[in-house]
N, C-alpha and C positions, 0 to 999 in steps of 0.2 A: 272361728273368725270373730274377729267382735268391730264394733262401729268405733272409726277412727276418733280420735279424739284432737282436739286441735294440735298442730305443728308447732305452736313457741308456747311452753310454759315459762312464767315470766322468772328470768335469771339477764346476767349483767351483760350488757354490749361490749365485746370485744376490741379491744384496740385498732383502729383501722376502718369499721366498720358505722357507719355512722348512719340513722335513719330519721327521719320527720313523716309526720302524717300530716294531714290537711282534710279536716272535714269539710261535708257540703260542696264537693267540687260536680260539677258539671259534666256530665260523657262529653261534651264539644271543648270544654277546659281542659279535661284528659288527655283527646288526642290532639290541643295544641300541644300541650307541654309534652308531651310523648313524642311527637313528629320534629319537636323544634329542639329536643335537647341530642344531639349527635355523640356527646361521650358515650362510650360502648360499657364504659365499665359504673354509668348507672342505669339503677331498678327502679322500674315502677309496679305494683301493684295496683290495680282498681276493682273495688268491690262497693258497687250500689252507693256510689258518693265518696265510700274514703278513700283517698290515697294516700300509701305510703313509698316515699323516695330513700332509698339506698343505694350505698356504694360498699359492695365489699370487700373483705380485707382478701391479704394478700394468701394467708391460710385456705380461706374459703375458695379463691379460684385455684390454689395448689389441687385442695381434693376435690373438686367437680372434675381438674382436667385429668388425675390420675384416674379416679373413678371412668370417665369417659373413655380415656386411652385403653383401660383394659377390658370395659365391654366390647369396645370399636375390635380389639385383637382377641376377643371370644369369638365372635361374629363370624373375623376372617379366618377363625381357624376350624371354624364347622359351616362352614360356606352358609351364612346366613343372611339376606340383604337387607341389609340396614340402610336407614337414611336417614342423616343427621342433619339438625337443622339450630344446633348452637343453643343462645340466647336469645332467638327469633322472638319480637312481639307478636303474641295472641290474644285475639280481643273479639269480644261479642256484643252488641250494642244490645242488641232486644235482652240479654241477660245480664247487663252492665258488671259485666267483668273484664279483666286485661293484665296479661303481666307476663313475664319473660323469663321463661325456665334457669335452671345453672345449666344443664342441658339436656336434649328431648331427644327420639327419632321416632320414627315409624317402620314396623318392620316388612317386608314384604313389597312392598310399593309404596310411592310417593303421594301423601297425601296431605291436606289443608292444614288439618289438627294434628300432633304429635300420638301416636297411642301411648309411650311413655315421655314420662318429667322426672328428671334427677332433682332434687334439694337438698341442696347442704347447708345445716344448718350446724351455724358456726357459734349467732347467736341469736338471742330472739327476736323474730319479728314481732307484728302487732295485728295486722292483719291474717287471719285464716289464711292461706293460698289453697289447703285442700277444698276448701270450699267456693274460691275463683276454677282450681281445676276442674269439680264436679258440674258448673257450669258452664264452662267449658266442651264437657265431655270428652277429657282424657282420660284413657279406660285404667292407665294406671300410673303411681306415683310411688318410684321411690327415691326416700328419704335416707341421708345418712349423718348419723348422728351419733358420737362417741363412738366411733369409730365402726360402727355395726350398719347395715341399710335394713328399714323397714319396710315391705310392701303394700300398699294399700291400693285393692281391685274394688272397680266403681259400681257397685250395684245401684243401680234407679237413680236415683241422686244425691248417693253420700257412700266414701269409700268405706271398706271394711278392710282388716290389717290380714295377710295373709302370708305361707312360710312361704312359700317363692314364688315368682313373676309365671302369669299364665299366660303370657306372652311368648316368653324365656324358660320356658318347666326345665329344660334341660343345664341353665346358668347356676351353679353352687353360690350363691351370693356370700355365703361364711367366704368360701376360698379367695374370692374376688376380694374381698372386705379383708382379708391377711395384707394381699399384696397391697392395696389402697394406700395406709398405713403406712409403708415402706419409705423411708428418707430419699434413700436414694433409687431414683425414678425407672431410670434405665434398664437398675438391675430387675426392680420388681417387674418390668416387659418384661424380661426375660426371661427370669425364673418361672413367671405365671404363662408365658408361653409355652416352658418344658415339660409344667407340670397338666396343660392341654395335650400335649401331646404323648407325655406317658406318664399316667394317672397313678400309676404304682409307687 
């Protein structure tokens, strides 16, 4: 395992996808503009003063919800309880961080904090989030990017990349990461449902 290294290396902002940062902002300027902006479909990040606002493209919410759809039909095909909780803001004032997964759950029981955070990275942010999530304390985060997901399990206070979720030991992230990909949505349910149920 080695020590994560930050989320956006710096390459071009995709079509769609538009971000601004704001130094020197305030936790009580945060959670104005947090509380008072109601589009669903913007981001905010906060880490120790900066914030960065996006909105993303229309790719980016394609693969968080495929990606979601077929953990959510991994879950239900080996009875495992999951609980989703979206785009939810989370935020910690004494560790001034905050920001809003592409989407999270918690397995096992319903709880404050997510244990995992999906990111999809479409294109680059500017802000860390592995390092708003380790404040946080979500114990893991994966990332998907060029079409692959990477794992990163949170030791002490910084994640390290690892081959699969030790949440989820039993999820083939490669197999999941085939269907993701797939255009048409439907089918890849499907197929990635038949190939749960006979592995052969």
């Amino acid at each position: 395992m080695a020590v994560a290294a930050p989320l956006y290396p710096h390459e071009e902002v995709r079509a769609g996808e538009a971000r601004i940062v704001l130094n020197d902002v305030p936790w009580s300027t945060y959670l104005v503009l947090r509380d008072s902006v109601r589009d669903a479909h913007t981001r905010m990040t906060y880490l120790r003063g900066r914030l960065e606002i996006m909105s993303p493209s229309r790719e980016h919410e394609t693969d968080k919800t495929q990606i979601a759809r077929l953990l959510e039909l991994f879950c239900l095909e080996r009875d495992i309880p999951l609980f989703g909780y979206g785009s939810t803001t989370f935020r910690r004032e004494d560790k001034e961080r905050g920001l809003e997964p592409d989407e999270c759950y918690c397995r096992g029981e319903d709880r404050d904090m997510p244990d995992v955070a999906l990111e999809v990275i479409a294109s680059s942010g500017i802000l860390d989030k592995l390092e708003v999530y380790a404040g946080l304390g979500v114990r893991e985060v994966w990332v998907w990017k060029a079409s692959r997901i990477t794992v990163y399990v949170l030791r002490g206070d910084a994640y390290v990349t690892a081959p699969r979720s030790e949440l989820l030991p039993a999820l083939d992230l490669a197999l999941l990461a085939r269907f993701a990909d797939r255009l048409d949505q439907p089918q890849a349910l499907r197929e990635y449902r038949d190939a749960l149920r006979d592995p052969t």
